[in-house]
N, C-alpha and C positions, 0 to 999 in steps of 0.2 A: 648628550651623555646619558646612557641608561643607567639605572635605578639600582646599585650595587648591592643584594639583600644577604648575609650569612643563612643557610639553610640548619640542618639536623647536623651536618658536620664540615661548617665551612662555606666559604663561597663556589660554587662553578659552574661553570658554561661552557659551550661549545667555540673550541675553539676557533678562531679567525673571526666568529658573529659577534658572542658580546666577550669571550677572553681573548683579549688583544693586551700585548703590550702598555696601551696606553693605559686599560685599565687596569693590568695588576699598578701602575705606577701611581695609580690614582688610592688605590686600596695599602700599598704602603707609605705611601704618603700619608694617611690616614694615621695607619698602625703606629711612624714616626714621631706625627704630634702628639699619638696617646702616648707613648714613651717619654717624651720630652716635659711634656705636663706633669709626669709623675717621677722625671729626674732620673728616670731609667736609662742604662750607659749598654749595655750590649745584648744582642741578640744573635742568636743562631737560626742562618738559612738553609735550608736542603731542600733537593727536587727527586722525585721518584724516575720511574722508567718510561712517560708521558713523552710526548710530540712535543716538543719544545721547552719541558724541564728546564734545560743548564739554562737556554735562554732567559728563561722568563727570569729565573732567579738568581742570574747575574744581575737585570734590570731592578729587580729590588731589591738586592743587596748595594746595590749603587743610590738606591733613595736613600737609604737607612744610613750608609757612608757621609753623604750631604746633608745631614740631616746631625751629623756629629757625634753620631753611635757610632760603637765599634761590633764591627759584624766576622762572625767566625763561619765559614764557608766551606763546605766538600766540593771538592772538584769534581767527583763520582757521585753516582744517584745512592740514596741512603731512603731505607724503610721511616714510616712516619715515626716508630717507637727508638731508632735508631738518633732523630732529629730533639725526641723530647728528652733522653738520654745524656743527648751532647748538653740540654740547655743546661739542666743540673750540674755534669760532672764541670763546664765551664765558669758556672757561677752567673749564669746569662740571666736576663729579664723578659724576655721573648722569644719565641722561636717560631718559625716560618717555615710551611711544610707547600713545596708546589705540589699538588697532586690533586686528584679526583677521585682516589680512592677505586672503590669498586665497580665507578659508573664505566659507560658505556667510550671505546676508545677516541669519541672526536670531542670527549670533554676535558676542560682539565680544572683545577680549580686553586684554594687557597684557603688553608689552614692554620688556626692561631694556636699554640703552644704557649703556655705559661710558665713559670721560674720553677714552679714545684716539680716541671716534668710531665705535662698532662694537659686535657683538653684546658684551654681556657675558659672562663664560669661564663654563663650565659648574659647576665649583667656587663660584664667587661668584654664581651663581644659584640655587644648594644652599641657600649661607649665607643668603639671603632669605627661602627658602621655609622654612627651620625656624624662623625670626622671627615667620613670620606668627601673630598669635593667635587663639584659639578662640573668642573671644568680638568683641563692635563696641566698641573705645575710645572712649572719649568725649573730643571734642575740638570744636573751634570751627570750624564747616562754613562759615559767610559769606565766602565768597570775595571779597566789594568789600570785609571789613574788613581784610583782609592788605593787600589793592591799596593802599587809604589809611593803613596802615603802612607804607606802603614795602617790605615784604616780597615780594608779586609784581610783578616789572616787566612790560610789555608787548614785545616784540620782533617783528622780523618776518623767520620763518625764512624763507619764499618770497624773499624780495630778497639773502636773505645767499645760497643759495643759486642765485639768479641771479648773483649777482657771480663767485661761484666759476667759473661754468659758462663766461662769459665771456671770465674773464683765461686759461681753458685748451684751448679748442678756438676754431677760424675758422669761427662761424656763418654769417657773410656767405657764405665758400664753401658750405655747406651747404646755402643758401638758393637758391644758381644751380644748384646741380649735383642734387639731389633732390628729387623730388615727392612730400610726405610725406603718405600717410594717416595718423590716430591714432585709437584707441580708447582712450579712458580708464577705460574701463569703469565710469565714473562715480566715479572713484577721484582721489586726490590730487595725480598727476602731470597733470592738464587744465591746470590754469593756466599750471604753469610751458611747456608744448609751443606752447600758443595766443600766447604772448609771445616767445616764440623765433621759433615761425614760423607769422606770422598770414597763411601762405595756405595751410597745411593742410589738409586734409580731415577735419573732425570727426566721432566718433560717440560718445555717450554722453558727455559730456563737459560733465554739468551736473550738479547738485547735489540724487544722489536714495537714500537710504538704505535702498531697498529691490531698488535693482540691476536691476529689473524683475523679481526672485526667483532669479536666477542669481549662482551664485558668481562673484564678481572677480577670475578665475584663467587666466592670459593662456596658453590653452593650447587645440590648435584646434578643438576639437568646441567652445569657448564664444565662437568667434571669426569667425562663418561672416558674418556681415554684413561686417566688416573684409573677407576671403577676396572677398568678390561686388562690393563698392567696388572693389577691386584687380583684378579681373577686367575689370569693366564700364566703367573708365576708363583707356585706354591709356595717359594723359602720367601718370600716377601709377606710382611706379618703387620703391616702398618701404611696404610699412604696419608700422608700430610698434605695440604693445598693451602698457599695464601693470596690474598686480593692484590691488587696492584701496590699499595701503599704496605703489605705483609704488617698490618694490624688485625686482622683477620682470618679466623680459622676455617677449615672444613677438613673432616677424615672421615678414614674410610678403615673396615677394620681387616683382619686376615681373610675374609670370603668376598671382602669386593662390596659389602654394605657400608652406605654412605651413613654417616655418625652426624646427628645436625649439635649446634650450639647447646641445644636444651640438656642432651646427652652431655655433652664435653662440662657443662656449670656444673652440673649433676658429680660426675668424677674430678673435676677439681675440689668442692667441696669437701669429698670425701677423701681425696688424697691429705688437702690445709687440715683434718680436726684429725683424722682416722691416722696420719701418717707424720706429718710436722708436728702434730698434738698444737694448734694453734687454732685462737676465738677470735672473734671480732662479727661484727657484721656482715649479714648479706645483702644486697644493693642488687637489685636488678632493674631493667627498662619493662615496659607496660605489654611488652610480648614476648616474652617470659614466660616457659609452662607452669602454672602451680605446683610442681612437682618440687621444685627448687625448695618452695615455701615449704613445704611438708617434710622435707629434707633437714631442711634449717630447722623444723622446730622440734624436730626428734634430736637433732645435737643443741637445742636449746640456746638458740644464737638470734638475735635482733634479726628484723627481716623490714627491707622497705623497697616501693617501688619508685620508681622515678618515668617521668617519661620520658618519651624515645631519643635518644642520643646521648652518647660517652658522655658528653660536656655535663650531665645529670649528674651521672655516679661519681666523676672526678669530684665534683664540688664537696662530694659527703666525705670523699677519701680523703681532701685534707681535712677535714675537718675532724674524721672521726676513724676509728679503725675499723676498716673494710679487709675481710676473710679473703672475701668472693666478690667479685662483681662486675657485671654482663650482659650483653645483649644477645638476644634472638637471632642477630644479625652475624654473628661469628666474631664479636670483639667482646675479649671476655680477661680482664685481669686481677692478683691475686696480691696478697700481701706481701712484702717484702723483694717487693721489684718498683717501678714506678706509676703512680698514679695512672698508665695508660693500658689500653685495647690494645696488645700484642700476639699477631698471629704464632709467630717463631716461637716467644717463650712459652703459650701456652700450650704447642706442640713438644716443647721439649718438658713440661711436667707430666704428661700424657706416656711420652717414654719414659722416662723417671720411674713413674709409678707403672707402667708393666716392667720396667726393670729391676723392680725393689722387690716383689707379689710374685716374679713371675709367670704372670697371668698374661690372657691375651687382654685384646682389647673388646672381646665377646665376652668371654670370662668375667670381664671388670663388669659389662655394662650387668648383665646378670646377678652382681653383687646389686649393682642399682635396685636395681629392679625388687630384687626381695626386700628393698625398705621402701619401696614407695611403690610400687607397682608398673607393670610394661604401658607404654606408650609408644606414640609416632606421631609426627608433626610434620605440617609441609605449606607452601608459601604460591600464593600463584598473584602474577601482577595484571591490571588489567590497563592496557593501554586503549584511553577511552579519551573522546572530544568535550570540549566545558559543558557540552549540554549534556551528556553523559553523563560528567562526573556530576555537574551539577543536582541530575537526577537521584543519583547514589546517595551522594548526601543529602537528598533531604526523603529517600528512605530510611535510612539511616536513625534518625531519632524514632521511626516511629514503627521500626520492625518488632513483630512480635512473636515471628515463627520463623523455621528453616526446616526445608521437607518436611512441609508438617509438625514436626514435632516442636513443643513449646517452648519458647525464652523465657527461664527460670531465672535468671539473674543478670543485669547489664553492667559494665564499668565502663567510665568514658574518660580516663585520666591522660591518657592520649590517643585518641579514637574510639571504635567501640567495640566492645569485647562482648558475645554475648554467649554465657552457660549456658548447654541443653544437657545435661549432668553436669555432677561435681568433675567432672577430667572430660567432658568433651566439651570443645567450646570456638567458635570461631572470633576473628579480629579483623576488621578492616579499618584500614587508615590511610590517605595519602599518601604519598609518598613526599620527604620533605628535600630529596636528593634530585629526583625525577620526575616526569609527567605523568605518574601511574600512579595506580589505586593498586593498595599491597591487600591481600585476603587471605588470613594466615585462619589455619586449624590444627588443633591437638585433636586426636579418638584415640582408641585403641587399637588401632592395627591400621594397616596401609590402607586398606580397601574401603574400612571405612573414614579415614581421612580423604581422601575419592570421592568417593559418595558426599561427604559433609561438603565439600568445596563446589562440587557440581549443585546442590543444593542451593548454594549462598550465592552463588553467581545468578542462580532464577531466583532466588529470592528480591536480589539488589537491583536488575536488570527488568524486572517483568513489569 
């Protein structure tokens, strides 16, 4: 039996080598007895657009059944924020997401969802994974004999989360005022975009488990087809892209320029105080552009960082009231939705507010911009062997320079971040999803984000 570890967002692995069957059954078997320990009675399952999806999560919907919870179920592949939606609107105690997210397509993984709606806290996905057993339980896999117990019900998260989406934002305006491309990257958020707005511009947006072999990672080196759509059609003034699980963002604005996370926190912030006139916190993960902060403390709003992954910021959001709050990574959400990383909704406050201004999406960032100053960020992975990585890290504590120029200030709260001014700065960190080393940079303009990353790669490597 191998060694079952939760990463930055979940369990996963390649499927057939260590995600098999046996072992999601082993991991909810696990997740069962944390429920049963704490008197916990129902849970909701959903699976994304993954290689084996319905399966897998029939198999643990059948633990969870034998196990004497009651499990509520989509038939159809349902978005991760779609899954944490249902938990709440059902009154659930857990929720179970099959998917891998934005890794690469022979992986798939598994996701814990908590009663509030949102990642579950890092503590309480400890307690899971020391549950899990070393060995395959024997329990009763027929999934149509729970059904005809009454045990699993059928549900339909896609519609519950249409209603949501509804009663809280003015589609119709969205519909006059922008011309939306989408990429779905063949990922969960297609359906619900195509039923919002069926004169869209689709790409990928059918039901294929091999992604064409590319990660479903809405980020712009995997989004150049999106980029050439937006170019090549002038009345198109918007493209949206989500990950495979559509918890995650990336756009692109009216000339076909790719919009990263740091931009979209940046214009939510400013939509939640400038537009809803509403305060609370801002919460971001550990690569994060400063921009954000400077942001927040011209609207004079609490500012904290967390390290890297949702499950950080959820913890603060129930706790306390979060405005904003986001990753680097294209999961980024807002007050008065639920405690999760939603690609969809966060694409639809994006339209909102060119529909409310309207303004383009060049226009907005330009408002940005006159309060905190232009910027550009970019992300490069390095897929390197243990001796490699090994090396990196233990340059790493003891870097002092990059092209020359001096390390004014380091943060290590989740990897290492190091200033060479106050807004240039590079981050390298593991990856906690994948076998790579991530080497992210803010400068001021493209060329020299280039330049800084070619630097930090001879810096780390030499």
């Amino acid at each position: 039996m191998i060694n079952i570890k939760f990463g930055t967002d979940g369990w996963r692995a390649i499927i057939a080598k260590e995600y098999t069957v046996d072992n999601v059954i082993r991991v909810s078997s696990a997740a069962a007895m944390w429920m049963k320990e704490r008197k916990y009675k129902r849970v909701v399952v959903g699976f994304d657009c993954r290689f084996g999806g319905r399966m897998f999560s029939e198999y643990a919907a059948s633990v969870f059944a034998d196990s004497g919870i009651e499990v509520f179920f989509d038939r159809n592949f349902s978005s991760t924020p779609m899954v944490s939606l249902a938990v709440v609107k059902m009154k659930a105690d857990l929720g179970i997401v099959i998917t891998a997210s934005h890794n690469p397509p022979s992986y798939n993984g598994y996701k814990l969802k908590s009663g509030f709606g949102g990642p579950t806290i890092p503590k309480e996905i400890a307690e899971v994974e020391a549950l899990i057993p070393d060995f395959i339980p024997e329990h009763i896999t027929d999934f149509k004999h729970f059904v005809d117990k009454g045990m699993i019900h059928f549900i339909d998260m896609e519609q519950m989360y249409m209603d949501h989406v509804l009663s809280y934002f003015d589609i119709e305006s969205m519909n006059k005022n922008v011309n939306l491309a989408y990429d779905g990257m063949f990922g969960a958020g297609q359906n619900v975009i195509r039923r919002l707005f069926p004169n869209a511009h689709l790409l990928h947006c059918d039901y294929n488990p091999s992604f064409l072999g590319q990660a479903p990672e809405p980020i712009e080196r995997n989004l150049t087809e999106l980029a050439d759509l937006v170019k090549s059609d002038k009345s198109i003034n918007l493209g949206l892209a989500n990950d495979g699980d559509a918890d995650r963002i990336g756009l692109f604005d009216e000339d076909g320029e790719f919009v990263d996370s740091h931009h979209i926190l940046l214009l939510a912030l400013y939509y939640m105080y400038e537009f809803k006139k509403e305060k609370g916190k801002v919460a971001v993960s550990f690569s994060v552009s400063n921009k954000v902060e400077k942001l927040a403390k011209q609207y004079g709003l609490d500012y904290q960082v967390t390290g890297i992954g949702f499950k950080y910021i959820a913890e603060i959001m129930i706790n306390e009231t979060v405005l904003v709050g986001g990753e680097e990574s294209g999961g980024i959400s807002v007050a008065g939705h639920i405690p999760e990383r939603d690609g969809v909704w966060m694409g639809l406050i994006i339209m909102e507010l060119m529909a409310k201004t309207g303004k383009s999406l060049k226009e907005l960032i330009k408002v940005i911009y006159e309060k905190v100053g232009a910027f550009k960020f970019d992300r490069d992975d390095m897929h390197l062997d243990d001796s490699k990585m090994q090396q990196v890290l233990d340059k790493c504590d003891n870097l002092k320079e990059i092209g020359g120029r001096p390390i004014i200030k380091t943060e290590t709260i989740d990897g290492w971040k190091y200033y060479l001014n106050e807004d240039t700065w590079v981050m390298v960190r593991p990856s906690g999803t994948e076998p790579v080393f991530r080497v992210y940079c803010q400068a001021e303009n493209k060329a020299k984000v280039r330049e800084t990353l070619n630097d930090a790669h001879k810096a780390l490597l030499s």
